[in-house]
C-alpha positions in Angstrom: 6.4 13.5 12.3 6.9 16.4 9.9 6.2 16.8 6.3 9.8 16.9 5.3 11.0 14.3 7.5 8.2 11.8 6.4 9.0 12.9 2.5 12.6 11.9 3.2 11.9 8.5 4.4 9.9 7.8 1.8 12.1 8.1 -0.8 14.6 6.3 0.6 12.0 3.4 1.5 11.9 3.2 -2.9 15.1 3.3 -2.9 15.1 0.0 -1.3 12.4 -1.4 -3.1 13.9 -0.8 -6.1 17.1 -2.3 -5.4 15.5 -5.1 -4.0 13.6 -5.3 -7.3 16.7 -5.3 -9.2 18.6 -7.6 -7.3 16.6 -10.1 -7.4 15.8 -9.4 -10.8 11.8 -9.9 -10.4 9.4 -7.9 -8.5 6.2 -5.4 -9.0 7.8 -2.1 -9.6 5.2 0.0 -10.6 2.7 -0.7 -7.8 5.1 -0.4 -4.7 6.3 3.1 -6.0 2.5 4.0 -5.9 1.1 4.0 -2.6 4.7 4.5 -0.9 3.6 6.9 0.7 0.6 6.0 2.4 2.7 3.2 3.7 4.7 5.0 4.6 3.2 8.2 6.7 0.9 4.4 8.3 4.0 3.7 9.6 5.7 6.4 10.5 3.0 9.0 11.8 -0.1 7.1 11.9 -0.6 3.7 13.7 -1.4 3.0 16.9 -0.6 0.4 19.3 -3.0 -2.4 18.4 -3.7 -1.0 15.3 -3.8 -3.5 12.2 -2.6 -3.0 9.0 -3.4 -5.1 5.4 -1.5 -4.9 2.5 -4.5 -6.3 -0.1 -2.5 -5.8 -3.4 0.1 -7.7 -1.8 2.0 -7.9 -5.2 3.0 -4.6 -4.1 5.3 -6.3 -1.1 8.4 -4.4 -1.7 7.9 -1.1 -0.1 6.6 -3.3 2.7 9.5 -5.4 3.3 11.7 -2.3 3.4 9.5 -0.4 5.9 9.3 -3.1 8.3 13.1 -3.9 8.2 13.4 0.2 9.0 11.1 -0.4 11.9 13.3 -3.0 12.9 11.2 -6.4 12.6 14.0 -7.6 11.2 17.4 -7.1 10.3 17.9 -5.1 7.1 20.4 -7.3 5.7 17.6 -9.5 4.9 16.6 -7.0 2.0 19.6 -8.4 0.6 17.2 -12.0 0.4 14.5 -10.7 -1.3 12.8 -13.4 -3.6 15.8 -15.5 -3.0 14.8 -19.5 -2.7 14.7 -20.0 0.7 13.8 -16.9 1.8 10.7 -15.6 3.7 10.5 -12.3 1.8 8.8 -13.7 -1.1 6.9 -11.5 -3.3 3.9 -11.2 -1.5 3.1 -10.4 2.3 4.2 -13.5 4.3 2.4 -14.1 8.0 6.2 -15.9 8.8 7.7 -12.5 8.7 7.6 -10.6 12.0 5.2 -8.0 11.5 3.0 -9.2 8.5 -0.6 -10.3 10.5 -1.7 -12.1 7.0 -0.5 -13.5 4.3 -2.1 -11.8 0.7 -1.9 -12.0 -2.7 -5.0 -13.5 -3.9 -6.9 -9.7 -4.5 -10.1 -8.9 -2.6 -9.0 -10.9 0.6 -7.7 -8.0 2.4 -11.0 -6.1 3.1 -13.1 -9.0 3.8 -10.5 -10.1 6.7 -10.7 -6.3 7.9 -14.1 -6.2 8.0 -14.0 -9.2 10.8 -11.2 -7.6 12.6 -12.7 -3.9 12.5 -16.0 -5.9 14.0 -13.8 -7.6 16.8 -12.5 -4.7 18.0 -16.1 -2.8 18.0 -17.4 -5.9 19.6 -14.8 -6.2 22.1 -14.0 -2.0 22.5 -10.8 -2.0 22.2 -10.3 1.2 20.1 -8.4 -0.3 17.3 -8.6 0.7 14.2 -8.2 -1.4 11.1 -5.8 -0.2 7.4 -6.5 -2.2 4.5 -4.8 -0.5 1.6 -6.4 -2.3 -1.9 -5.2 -1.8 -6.0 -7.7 -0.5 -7.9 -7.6 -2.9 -10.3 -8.7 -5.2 -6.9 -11.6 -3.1 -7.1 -13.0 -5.6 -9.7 -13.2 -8.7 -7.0 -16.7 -9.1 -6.0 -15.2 -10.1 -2.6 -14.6 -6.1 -2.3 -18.3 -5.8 -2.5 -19.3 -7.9 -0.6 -17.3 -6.6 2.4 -17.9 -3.0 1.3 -21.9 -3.8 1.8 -21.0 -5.7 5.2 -18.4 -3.1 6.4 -21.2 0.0 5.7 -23.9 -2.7 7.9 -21.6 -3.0 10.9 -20.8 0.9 11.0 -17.2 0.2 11.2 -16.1 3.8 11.5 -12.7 1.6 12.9 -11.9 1.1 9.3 -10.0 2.3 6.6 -10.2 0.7 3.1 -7.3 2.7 0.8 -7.3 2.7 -2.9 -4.2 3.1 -4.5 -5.8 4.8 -8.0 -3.1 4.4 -10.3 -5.4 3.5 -13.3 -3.1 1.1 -14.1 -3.2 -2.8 -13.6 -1.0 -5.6 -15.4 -2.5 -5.3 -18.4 -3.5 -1.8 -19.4 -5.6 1.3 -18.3 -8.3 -0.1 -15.3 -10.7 2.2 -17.7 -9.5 0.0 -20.5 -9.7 -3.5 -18.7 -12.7 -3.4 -16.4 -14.0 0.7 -16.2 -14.3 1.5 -12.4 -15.5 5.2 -12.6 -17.0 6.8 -11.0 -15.4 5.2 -8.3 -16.0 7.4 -5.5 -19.5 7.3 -6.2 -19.8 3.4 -6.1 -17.9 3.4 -2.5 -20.3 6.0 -1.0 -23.5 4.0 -2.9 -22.3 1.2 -0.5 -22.5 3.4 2.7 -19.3 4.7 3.1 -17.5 8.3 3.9 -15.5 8.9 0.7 -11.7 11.0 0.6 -10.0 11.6 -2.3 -6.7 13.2 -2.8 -3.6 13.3 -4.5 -1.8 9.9 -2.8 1.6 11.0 -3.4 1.4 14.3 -1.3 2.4 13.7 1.6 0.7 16.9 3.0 -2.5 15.6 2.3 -2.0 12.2 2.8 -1.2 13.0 6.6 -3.6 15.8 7.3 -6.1 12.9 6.2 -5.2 10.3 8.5 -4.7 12.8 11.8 -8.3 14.7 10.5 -10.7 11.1 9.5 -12.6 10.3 12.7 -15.2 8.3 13.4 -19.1 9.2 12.7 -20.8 5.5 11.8 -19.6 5.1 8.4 -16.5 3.1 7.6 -13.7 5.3 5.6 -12.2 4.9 2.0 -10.0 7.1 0.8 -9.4 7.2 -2.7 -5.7 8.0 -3.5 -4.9 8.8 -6.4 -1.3 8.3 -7.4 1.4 7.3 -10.0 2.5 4.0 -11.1 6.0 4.1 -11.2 6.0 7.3 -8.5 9.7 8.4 -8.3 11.2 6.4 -11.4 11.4 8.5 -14.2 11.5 5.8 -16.7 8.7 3.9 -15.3 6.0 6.5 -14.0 2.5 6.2 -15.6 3.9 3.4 -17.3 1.6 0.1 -17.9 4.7 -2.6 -18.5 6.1 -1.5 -15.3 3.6 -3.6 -13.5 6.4 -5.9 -13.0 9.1 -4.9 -15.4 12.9 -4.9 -13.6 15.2 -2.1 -14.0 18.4 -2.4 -15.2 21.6 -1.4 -13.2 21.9 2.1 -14.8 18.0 2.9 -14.3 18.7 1.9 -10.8 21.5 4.7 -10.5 19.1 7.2 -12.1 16.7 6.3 -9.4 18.7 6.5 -6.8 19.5 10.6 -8.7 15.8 11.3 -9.1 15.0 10.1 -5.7 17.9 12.3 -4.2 19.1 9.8 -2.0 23.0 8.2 -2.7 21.9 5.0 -2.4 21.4 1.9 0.5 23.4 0.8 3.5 22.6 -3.1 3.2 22.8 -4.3 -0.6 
């Protein structure tokens, strides 16, 4: 798909996260903005039949939800349910929902489960590859490690571990909380080939995924991206872990986003 076409969809992808966020009047803002567009250019460009994809920060649901109603595992309108009681779009990945292949929330399962399901697909040769995308502020699970060390063992070349690195987590700077840096080094101490670019350009965020191949070492790439990416008012922002927007942030969203809104709310 092409640059411009994949840079469209993305913003309209935060335009329903954000007023799904609003709506419902809870949600994890800051995060889903982040690593849009990896999901996004996954979905769109990337993944494979067979292919399986993780969403470890699952707090980060929203962008998700609205990526997978695009891709039509189920209706749109559902957006509209978001968080709602009742409702099987809850506010973390849910393995009810057509299209979800595990349930998360509790950080550092995501790789661990990848590592087993990069290994069944070596074991069995089936060629699929395995996308766990991870918070950074996850990167202070020892669970991570622990799969890290396993994943390097195994040569899964069939797997991806992405770092959204925002350097923000829900309660300040990830330097401030629990320092990660250098955290590219750390990653290739435990065996692995190491990426890092800017997460929000979606040149390089494609050319990555169409260029990474396998060579005997499982992949991270280290994004590095915004909190907030695409809200003016809440980029780079710590208290927009999970703050809500009101209704006339959510019109200046929709303006900095350059989109004129959504077709389901």
């Amino acid at each position: 798909m092409e640059i411009q076409e994949l840079k469209r969809i993305a913003a309209q992808r935060r335009a329903d996260a954000v007023t799904m966020i609003t709506r419902a009047k809870t949600g994890h803002t800051g995060g889903a903005m982040s690593c849009l567009d990896v999901l996004t250019c996954l979905f769109y460009d990337t993944l494979r039949p067979g292919d399986h994809f993780l969403l470890s920060k699952g707090h980060s649901v929203e962008g998700y939800w609205a990526i997978l109603a695009d891709k039509g595992y189920f209706p749109r309108e559902m957006l509209r349910e978001f968080s709602q009681a009742g409702s099987p779009l809850i506010g973390h990945p849910n393995c009810r929902v057509n299209g979800v292949e595990m349930s998360t929330g509790a950080l550092g399962h995501g790789l661990p489960i990848g590592v087993g399901a990069a290994l069944a697909a070596k074991r069995r040769g089936t060629g699929h590859r395995v996308f766990v995308v991870m918070g950074d502020g996850e990167q202070a699970e020892g669970s991570v490690w622990e799969a890290a060390m396993a994943g390097a063992n195994y040569h899964l070349d069939n797997l991806f571990a992405i770092v959204d690195r925002n350097g923000l987590q829900i309660s300040g700077g990830t330097e401030d909380v629990m320092a990660l840096d250098s955290l590219s080094d750390k990653w290739r101490a435990f065996g692995w080939e190491v990426t890092e670019i800017d997460g929000n350009d979606m040149e390089q965020v494609k050319a990555y995924f169409h260029l990474a191949a396998e060579g005997g070492k499982p992949h991270c790439l280290m994004a590095r991206t915004v909190k907030g990416k695409g809200l003016p008012f809440a980029e780079n922002r710590a208290e927009w872990h999970h703050k809500v927007p009101t209704q006339e942030q959510l019109l200046e969203a929709y303006q900095a986003l350059g989109v004129k809104g959504v077709d389901w709310a």
